[in-house]
C-alpha positions, 0 to 999 in steps of 0.5 A: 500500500503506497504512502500517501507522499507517494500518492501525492508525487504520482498525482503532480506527475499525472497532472503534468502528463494530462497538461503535456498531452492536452498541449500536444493532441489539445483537448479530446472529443467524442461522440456521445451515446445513450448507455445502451448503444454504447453497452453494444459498441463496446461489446462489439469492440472487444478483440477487434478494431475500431474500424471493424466495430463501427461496421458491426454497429452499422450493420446491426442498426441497418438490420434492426430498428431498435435495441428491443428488436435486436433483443427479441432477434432470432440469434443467428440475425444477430450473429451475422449482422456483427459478423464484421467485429469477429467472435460474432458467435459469441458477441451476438448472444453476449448482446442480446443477454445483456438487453434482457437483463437490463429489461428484467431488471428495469422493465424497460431497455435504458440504463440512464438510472445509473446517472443517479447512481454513486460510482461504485454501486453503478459499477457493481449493477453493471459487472453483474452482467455477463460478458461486462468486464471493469472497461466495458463498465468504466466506458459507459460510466465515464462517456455516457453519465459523466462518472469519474470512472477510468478505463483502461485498455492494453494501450493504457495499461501499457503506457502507465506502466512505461512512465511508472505511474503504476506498480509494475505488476498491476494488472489492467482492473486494478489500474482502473480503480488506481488511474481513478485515485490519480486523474486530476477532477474532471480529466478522465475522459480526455487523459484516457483517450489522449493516453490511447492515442500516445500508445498507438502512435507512439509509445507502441507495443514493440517499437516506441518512438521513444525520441519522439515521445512528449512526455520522454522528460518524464519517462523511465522507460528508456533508461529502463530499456538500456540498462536491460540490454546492458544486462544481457550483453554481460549475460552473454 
């Protein structure tokens, strides 16, 4: 457990990341949806690209009028419908599971009673339904009702452990809960995708640009980096 200097320390230095990405990238926006088509989106996201789960979610809304349609759908419309986002098989009853629970629960296809929710009772409500996991909740809860909620995805989860502002062995849930703790009030939405579009431009998986990275002053990773492969040149 981190002492609260330490917790200090890492929130001016998450304070400077988020000013440093705002003056490179500015300020993020984004298209906002009703908890339920987003709670479908990102669904149709999960182990594909953007460009695949937009058509997914073309397709799906051409093939089906409404939420309630797709609910009461013969599966394998569903399933072929997404097919683009790939797991259509198991996507397509995952989604439409969803859209039942949420009519049982709530007589109706609207999660807008989360705004009125705290965070943590409104994130328990949706990790109790199958198939939604801490980013698919944090999405719907940052994006659609304004939680201060983080999401964290392999991107982000990457980048945090690069610049140390999570233990090492953190794994992607945790840090949801940890980035929440260090995001300055009111930042959540444009440091989470501004941290994304860090990680898939630059700070990349196998090859980060490191020299051309804004927020390399801030960074252990590279010296990380060097001082590993003088490590193994010795081991040699």
């Amino acid at each position: 457990m981190m002492h609260a200097t330490e917790w200090a320390r890492l929130r001016r230095k998450v304070q400077r990341i988020h000013a440093i990405l705002l003056d490179t990238y500015g300020e993020p926006r984004w298209t906002k949806l009703d908890g339920v088509s987003e709670l479908v989106a990102t669904i149709l996201s999960q182990n594909t690209n953007d460009s695949n789960r937009d058509l997914a979610y073309a397709r799906l809304r051409a093939r089906f009028p409404t939420w309630e349609a797709v609910r009461d759908a013969d599966p394998q419309a569903v399933i072929e419908a997404i097919r683009p986002a790939g797991l259509a098989n198991q996507k397509g009853p995952r989604i439409q599971n969803a859209l039942r629970r949420i009519t049982e629960e709530r007589s109706r296809l609207s999660l807008d009673f989360l705004a009125e929710m705290p965070l943590e009772e409104a994130r328990a409500w949706l990790l109790s339904i199958n198939g939604v996991g801490m980013k698919t909740a944090s999405i719907i809860l940052l994006f659609c009702y304004d939680k201060p909620a983080f999401p964290v995805d392999t991107h982000v989860h990457r980048v945090t452990g690069r610049l140390g502002i999570r233990p090492p062995t953190m794994n992607a849930d945790q840090t949801h809960l940890h980035m929440e703790r260090l995001c300055p009030p009111g930042a959540h939405g444009a440091l989470h995708l501004n941290l994304i579009r860090l990680g898939r431009e630059v700070c990349r998986a196998r090859t980060p640009l490191c020299a051309q990275c804004p927020l390399r002053r801030l960074c252990p990773y590279p010296q990380q980096s060097k001082q590993r492969e003088v490590e193994q040149a010795r081991a040699l």
